[in-house]
C-alpha positions as CSV (number, residue, x, y, z in Angstrom):
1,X,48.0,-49.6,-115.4
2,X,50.7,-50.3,-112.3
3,X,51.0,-46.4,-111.8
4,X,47.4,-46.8,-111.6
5,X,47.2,-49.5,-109.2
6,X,49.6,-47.4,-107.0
7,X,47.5,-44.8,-106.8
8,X,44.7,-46.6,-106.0
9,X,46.5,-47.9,-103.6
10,X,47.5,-45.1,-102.3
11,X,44.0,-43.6,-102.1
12,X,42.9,-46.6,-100.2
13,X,45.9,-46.0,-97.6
14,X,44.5,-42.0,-97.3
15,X,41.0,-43.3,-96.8
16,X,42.6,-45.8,-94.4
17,X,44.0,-43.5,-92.4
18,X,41.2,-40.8,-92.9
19,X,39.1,-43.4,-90.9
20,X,42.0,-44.2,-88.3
21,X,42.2,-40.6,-87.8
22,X,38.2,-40.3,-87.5
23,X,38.2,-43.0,-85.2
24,X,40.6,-41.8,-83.1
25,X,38.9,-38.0,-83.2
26,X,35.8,-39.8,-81.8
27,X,38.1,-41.5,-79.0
28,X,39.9,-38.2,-77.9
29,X,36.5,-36.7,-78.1
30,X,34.7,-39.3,-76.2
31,X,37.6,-39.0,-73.8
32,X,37.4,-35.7,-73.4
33,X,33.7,-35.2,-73.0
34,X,34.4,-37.7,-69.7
35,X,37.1,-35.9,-68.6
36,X,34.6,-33.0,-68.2
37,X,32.5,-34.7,-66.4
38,X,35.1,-36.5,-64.1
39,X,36.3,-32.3,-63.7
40,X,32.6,-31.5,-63.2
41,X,32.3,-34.6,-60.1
42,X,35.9,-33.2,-58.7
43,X,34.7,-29.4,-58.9
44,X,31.5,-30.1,-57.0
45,X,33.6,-32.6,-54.4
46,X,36.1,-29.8,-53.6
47,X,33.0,-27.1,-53.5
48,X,31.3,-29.5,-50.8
49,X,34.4,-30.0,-49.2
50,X,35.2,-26.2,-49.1
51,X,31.5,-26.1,-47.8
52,X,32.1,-28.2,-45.1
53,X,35.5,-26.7,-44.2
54,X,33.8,-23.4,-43.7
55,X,31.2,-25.6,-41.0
56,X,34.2,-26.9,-39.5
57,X,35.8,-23.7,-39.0
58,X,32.5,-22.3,-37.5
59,X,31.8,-24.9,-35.3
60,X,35.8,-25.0,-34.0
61,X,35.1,-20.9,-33.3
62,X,31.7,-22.0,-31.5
63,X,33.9,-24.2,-29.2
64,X,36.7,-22.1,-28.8
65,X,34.0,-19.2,-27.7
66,X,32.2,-21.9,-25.7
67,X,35.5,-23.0,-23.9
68,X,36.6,-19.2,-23.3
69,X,32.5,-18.9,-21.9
70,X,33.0,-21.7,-20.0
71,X,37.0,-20.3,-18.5
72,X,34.9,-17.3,-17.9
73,X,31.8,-18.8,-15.8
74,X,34.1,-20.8,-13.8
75,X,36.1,-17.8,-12.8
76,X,33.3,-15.8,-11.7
77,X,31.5,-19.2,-9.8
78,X,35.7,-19.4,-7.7
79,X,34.7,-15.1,-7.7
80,X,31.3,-16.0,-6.0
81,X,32.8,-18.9,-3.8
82,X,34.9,-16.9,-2.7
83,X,33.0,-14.0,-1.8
84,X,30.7,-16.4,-0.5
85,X,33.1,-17.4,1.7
86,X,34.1,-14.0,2.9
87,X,30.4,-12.9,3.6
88,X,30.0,-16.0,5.5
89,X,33.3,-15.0,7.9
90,X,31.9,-11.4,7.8
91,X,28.3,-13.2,8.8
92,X,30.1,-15.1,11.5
93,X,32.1,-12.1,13.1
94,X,29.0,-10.2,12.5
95,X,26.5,-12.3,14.8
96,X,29.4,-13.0,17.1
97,X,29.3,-9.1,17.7
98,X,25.6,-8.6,17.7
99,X,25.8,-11.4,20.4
100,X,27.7,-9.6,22.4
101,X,26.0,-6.0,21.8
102,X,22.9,-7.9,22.7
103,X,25.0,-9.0,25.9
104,X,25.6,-5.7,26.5
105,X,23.1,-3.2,25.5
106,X,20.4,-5.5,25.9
107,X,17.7,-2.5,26.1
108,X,19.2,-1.4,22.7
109,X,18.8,-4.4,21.6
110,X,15.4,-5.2,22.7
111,X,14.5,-2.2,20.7
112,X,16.1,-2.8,17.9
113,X,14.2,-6.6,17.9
114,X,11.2,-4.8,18.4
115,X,11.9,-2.6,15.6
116,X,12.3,-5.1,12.7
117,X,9.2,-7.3,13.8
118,X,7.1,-4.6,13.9
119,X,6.3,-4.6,17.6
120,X,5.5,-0.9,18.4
121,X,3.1,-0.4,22.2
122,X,1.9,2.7,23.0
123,X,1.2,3.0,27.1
124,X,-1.2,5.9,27.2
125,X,-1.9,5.5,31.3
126,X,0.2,9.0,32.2
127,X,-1.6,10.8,29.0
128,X,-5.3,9.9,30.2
129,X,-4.4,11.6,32.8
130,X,-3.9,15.3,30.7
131,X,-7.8,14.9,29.2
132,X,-10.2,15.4,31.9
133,X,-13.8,15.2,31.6
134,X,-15.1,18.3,29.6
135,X,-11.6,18.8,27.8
136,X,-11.8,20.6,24.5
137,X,-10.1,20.5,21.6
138,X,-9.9,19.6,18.3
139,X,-9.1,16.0,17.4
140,X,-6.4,16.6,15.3
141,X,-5.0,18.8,18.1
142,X,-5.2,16.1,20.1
143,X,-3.7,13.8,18.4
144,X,-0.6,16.0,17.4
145,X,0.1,15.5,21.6
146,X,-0.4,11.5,21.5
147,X,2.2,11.7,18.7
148,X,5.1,13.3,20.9
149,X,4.0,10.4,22.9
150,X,4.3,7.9,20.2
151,X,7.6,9.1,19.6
152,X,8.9,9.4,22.6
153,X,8.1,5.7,23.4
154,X,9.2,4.4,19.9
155,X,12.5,5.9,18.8
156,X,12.1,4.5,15.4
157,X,8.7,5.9,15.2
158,X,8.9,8.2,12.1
159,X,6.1,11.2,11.5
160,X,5.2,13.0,8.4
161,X,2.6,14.7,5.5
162,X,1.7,15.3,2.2
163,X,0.4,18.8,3.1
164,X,1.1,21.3,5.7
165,X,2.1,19.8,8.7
166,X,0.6,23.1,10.9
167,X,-2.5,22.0,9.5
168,X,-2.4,18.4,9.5
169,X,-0.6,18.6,13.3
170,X,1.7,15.8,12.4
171,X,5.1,16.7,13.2
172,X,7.5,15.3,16.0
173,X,8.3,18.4,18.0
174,X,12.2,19.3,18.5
175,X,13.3,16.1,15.3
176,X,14.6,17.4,12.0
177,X,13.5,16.7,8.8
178,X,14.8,13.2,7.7
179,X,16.8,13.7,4.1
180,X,19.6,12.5,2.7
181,X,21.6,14.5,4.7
182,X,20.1,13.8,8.0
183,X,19.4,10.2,8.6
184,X,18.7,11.1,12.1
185,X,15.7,13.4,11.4
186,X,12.2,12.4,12.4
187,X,10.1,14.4,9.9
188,X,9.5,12.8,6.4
189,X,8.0,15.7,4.4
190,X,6.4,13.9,1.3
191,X,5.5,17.0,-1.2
192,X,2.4,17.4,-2.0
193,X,1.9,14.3,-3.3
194,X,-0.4,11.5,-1.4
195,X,0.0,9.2,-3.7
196,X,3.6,8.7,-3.5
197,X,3.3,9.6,0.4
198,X,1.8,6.4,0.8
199,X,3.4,4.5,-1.7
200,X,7.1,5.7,0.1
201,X,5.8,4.5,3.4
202,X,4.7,1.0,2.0
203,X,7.9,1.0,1.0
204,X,9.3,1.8,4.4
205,X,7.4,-0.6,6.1
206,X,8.0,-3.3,4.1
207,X,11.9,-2.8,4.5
208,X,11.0,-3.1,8.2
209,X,12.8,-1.1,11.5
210,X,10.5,1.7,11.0
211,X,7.2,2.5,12.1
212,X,5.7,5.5,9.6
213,X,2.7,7.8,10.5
214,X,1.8,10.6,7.6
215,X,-1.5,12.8,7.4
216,X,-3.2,14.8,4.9
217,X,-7.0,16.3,4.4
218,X,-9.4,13.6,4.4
219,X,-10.9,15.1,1.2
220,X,-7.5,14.4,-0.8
221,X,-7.8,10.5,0.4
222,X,-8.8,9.9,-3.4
223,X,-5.3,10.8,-4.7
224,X,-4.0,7.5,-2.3
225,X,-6.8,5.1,-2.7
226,X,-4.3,2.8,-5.0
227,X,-1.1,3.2,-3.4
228,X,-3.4,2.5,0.1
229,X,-4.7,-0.9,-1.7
230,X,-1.6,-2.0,-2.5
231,X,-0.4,-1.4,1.5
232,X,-3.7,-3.6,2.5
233,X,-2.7,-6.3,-0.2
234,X,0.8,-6.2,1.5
235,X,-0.4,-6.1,5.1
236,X,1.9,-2.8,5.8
237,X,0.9,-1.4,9.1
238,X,1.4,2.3,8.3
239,X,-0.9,5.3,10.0
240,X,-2.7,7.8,8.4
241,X,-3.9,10.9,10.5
242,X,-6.1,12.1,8.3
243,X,-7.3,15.8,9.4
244,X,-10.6,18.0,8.2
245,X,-13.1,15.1,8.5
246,X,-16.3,17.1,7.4
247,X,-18.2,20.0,6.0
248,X,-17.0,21.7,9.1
249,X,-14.0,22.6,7.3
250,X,-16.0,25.6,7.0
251,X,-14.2,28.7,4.5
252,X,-12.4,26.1,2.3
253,X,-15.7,25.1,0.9
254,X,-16.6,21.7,-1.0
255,X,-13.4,21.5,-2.8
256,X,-11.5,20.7,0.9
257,X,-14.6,19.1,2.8
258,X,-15.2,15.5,2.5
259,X,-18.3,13.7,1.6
260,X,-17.8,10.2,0.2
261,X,-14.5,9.7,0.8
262,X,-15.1,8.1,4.5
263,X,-17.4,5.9,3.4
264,X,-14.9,5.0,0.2
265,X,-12.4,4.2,3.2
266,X,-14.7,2.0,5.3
267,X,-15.4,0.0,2.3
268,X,-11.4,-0.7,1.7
269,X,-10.5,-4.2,2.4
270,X,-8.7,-4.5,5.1
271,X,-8.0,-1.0,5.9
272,X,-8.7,-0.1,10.1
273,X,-10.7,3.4,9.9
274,X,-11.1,4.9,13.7
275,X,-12.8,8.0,13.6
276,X,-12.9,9.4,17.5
277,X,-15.0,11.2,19.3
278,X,-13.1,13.1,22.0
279,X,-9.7,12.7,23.7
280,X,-10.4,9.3,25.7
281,X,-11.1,8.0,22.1
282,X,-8.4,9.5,20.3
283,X,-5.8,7.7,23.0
284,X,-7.2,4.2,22.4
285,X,-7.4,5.3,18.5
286,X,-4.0,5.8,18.4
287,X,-2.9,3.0,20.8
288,X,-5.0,0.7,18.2
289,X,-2.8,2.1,15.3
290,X,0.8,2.0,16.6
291,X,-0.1,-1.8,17.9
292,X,-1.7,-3.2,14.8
293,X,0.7,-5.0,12.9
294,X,-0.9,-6.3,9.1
295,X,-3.3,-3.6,7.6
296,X,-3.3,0.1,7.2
297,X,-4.5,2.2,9.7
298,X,-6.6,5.6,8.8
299,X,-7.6,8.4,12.0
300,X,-10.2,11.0,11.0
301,X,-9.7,14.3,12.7
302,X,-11.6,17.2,13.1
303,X,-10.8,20.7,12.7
304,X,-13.0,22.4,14.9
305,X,-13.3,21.5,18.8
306,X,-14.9,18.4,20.8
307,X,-15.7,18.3,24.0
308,X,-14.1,15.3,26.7
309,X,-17.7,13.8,27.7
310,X,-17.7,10.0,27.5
311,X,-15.4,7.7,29.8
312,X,-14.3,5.1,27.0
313,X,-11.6,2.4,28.0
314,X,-9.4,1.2,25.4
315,X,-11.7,-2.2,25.2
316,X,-14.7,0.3,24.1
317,X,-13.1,1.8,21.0
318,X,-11.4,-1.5,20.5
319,X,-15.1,-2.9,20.3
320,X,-15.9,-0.5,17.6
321,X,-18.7,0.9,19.0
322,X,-20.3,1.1,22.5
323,X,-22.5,2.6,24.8
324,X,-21.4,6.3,25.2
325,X,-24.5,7.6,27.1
326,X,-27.0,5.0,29.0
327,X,-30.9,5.4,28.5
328,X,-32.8,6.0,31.6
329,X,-35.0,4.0,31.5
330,X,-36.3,1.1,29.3
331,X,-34.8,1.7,25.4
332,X,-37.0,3.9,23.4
333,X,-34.6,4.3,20.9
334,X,-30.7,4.5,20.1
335,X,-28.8,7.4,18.3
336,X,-25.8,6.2,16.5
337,X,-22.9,8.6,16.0
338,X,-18.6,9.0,15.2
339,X,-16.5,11.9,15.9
340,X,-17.7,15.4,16.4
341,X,-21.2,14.0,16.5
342,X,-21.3,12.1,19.3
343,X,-21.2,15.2,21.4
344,X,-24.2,16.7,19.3
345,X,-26.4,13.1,20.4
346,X,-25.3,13.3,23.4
347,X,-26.6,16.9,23.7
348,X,-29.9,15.8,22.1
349,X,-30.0,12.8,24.4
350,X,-30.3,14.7,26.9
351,X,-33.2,17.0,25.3
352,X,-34.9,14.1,24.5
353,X,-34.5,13.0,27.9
354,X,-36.7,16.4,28.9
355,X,-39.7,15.3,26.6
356,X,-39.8,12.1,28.7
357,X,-37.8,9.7,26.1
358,X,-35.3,7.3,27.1
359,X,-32.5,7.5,24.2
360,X,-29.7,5.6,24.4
361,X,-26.3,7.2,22.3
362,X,-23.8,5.1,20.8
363,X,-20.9,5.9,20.0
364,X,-19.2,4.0,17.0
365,X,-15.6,5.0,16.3
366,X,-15.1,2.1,14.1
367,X,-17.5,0.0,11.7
368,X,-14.7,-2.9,10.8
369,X,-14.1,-3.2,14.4
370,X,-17.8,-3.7,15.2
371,X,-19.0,-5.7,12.9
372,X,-15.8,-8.2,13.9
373,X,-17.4,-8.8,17.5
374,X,-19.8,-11.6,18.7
375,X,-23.4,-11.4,18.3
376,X,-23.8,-10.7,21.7
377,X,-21.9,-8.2,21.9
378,X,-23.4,-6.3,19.1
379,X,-26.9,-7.5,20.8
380,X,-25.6,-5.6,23.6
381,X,-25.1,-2.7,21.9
382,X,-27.7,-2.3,19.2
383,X,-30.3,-4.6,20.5
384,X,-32.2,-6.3,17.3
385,X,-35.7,-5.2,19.2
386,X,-35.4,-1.6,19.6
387,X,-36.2,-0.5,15.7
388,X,-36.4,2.9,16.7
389,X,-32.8,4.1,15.5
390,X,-31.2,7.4,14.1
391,X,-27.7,7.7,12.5
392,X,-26.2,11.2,13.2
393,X,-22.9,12.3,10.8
394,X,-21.8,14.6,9.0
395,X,-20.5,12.6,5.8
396,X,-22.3,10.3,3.7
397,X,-24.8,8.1,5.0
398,X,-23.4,5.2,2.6
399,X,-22.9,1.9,5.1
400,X,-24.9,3.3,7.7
401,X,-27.9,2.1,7.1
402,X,-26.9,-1.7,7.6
403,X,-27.3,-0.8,11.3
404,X,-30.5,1.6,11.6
405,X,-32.3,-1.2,9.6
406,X,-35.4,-0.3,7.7
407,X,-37.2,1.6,10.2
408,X,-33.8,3.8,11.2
409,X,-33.0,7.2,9.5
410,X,-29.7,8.3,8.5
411,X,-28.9,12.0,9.2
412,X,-26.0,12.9,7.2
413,X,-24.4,14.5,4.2
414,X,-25.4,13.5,0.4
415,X,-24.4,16.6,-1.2
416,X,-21.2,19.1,-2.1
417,X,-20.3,21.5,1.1
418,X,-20.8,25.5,1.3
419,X,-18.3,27.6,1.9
420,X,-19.1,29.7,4.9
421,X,-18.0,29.6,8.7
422,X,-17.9,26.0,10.1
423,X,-20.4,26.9,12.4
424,X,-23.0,28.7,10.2
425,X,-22.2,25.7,7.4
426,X,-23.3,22.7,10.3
427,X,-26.3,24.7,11.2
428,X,-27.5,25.5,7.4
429,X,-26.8,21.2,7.2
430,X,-29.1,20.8,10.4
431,X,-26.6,19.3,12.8
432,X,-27.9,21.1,16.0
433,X,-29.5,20.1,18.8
434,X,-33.0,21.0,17.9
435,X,-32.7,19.0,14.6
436,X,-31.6,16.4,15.8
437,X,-34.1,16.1,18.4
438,X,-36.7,16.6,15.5
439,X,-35.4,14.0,13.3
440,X,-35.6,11.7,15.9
441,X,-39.3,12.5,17.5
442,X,-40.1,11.9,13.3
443,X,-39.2,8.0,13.9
């Protein structure tokens, strides 16, 4: 029985322990199980501190990079101070020697002023003097002289085309050509290309100290139109000679005589378009041009020759239009007329005259210019009584008719051209005499 009792105490002391050992398994286990999670917490901790490390380190580049940017800005502002400062000195020595070149050239100088505001004169007293009364010659002959005259008075008067110059009679006689080479020259020679012709001497103009005159055939006017809107938007005063006004181009047919593109001209805001009759118009023409100074500035030329037969002052063309030949007696009616066709109503005028009527012929190198005077002046001219009126051109009668009213006629072009000899083409287009005469005895 005591070995017994041992045992069963020793049983008790196993089971004893068993339990101690159990209990303790569920501590370590409980302890563990919080030590994962307390690993777990520190694992995440150094993960967002590794995080934020990585922000720190970005944001210490970022100000490093902004502190070199910085370094870097302020050594270019002491770089522009400093070349401010030199240009400033250079600015100073410069105006201290333009002073005294002004001092001492100051003819030079006067020109040079001249030159960057765009004050260009043309005197044209000694060259009325070449074109006497019953002077012939075509217009864009004609105005090839004024421009050795234009350049001769205004050295930085430049000259040039988009097309043959011995056509369009625009070259400065004895300049070179003005290239890269030769600063010096005169002569722009544009290509054939009007619509960077014009686009280059808007460009001139607006850099200023340069006065730019470039001609082409009136017909090709469509390749410029934009380039000329943009020199109207920008107020540049260039000058376009613009040669072959009319069907009486003659051989080259339709493809080189304009129809439409006058009128498309006139209708250009703010674009001056003097089309002369003779000589005595084609000075004030070109006096007008060289002296205007905020809108383009278009010349239409003939080909073929006018005769010198009205005595227009520069205030006439500047008018726009005026009385080229009186009536005789009291107004019948008026015959209104540009260009070449002034001479062909005066001619009828005075056929008419024969038959007993008393005709008065305008001429009217210039629509803009007319319709900017006073009402009495244009009274003067076209008086609002005399109804009896007949346009006379040989382009299309589009903005004409605003001044032979409802009871006028229009005598002009409204179709393609022919080619033929110019004189065979104007008489097959009824711009003679005799037609004339009949269109206006059908009033």
């Amino acid at each position: 029985m005591e070995e017994f009792s041992i045992l069963e105490r020793k049983v008790k002391d196993l089971l004893n322990r068993y339990e101690s050992i159990l209990a303790e398994h569920r501590a370590l286990t409980e302890n563990i199980s919080f030590l994962n999670k307390v690993k777990l917490e520190l694992e995440a901790k150094i993960n967002s501190f590794k995080e934020e490390k990585t922000i720190l380190e970005t944001d210490k580049r970022n100000i490093i990079d902004n502190l070199n940017n910085l370094k870097e800005e302020r050594d270019n502002l002491f770089k522009q101070l400093e070349a401010a400062r030199i240009e400033k000195d250079n600015f100073k020595k410069f105006k201290q020697e333009f002073e005294e070149y002004a001092e001492k050239y100051p003819e030079e100088y006067k020109e040079y002023k001249n030159a960057i505001e765009g004050n260009y004169h043309l005197d044209i007293t000694e060259l009325q003097k070449e074109f006497k009364p019953g002077y012939t010659e075509a217009t864009r002959n004609i105005s090839h002289r004024i421009i050795q005259e234009v350049a001769a008075q205004n050295p930085t008067f430049l000259s040039g085309t988009a097309d043959l110059s011995s056509s369009t009679k625009t070259s400065i006689q004895g300049e070179g050509r003005f290239s890269c080479e030769n600063y010096t020259g005169r002569n722009v020679y544009f290509g054939i290309r009007e619509f960077a012709m014009v686009s280059i001497m808007n460009g001139m103009t607006l850099h200023k100290g340069v006065k730019i005159s470039a001609g082409g055939f009136l017909v090709f006017s469509d390749y410029f139109k934009a380039a000329l809107r943009m020199g109207s938007l920008q107020e540049c005063p260039i000058i376009l000679p613009l040669s072959h006004d009319s069907i009486a181009v003659g051989e080259d047919g339709p493809t080189h005589q304009p129809v439409e593109q006058l009128a498309m001209l006139r209708s250009s805001i703010d674009v001056e378009v003097l089309r002369p009759a003779d000589a005595n118009e084609m000075l004030a023409s070109w006096k007008i041009a060289v002296e205007t100074k905020n809108m383009p500035v278009a010349l239409i030329l003939t080909r073929q020759p006018v005769e010198n037969l009205t005595n227009s002052t520069y205030e006439d063309v500047l008018h726009g239009a005026y009385i080229a030949r009186k009536e005789s007696g009291d107004l019948e009616g008026i015959i209104i007329a540009s260009g070449s066709e002034v001479g062909l109503a005066i001619h009828a005028q005075e056929e008419l005259e024969k038959q007993g009527h008393s005709v008065r012929v305008v001429s009217m190198p210039s629509m803009n210019l007319f319709d900017a005077q006073t009402d009495e002046y244009k009274e003067s001219v076209l008086p609002n009584s005399c109804r009896k009126r007949l346009s006379v051109e040989m382009l299309s009668d589009f903005g004409w008719h605003k001044y032979v009213g409802l009871d006028g006629k229009t005598m002009c072009v409204d179709t393609f051209g022919a080619s033929a000899p110019a004189s065979r083409v104007i008489k097959e287009y009824g711009f003679t005499v005799e037609n004339v005469v009949k269109e206006y005895n059908s009033l």
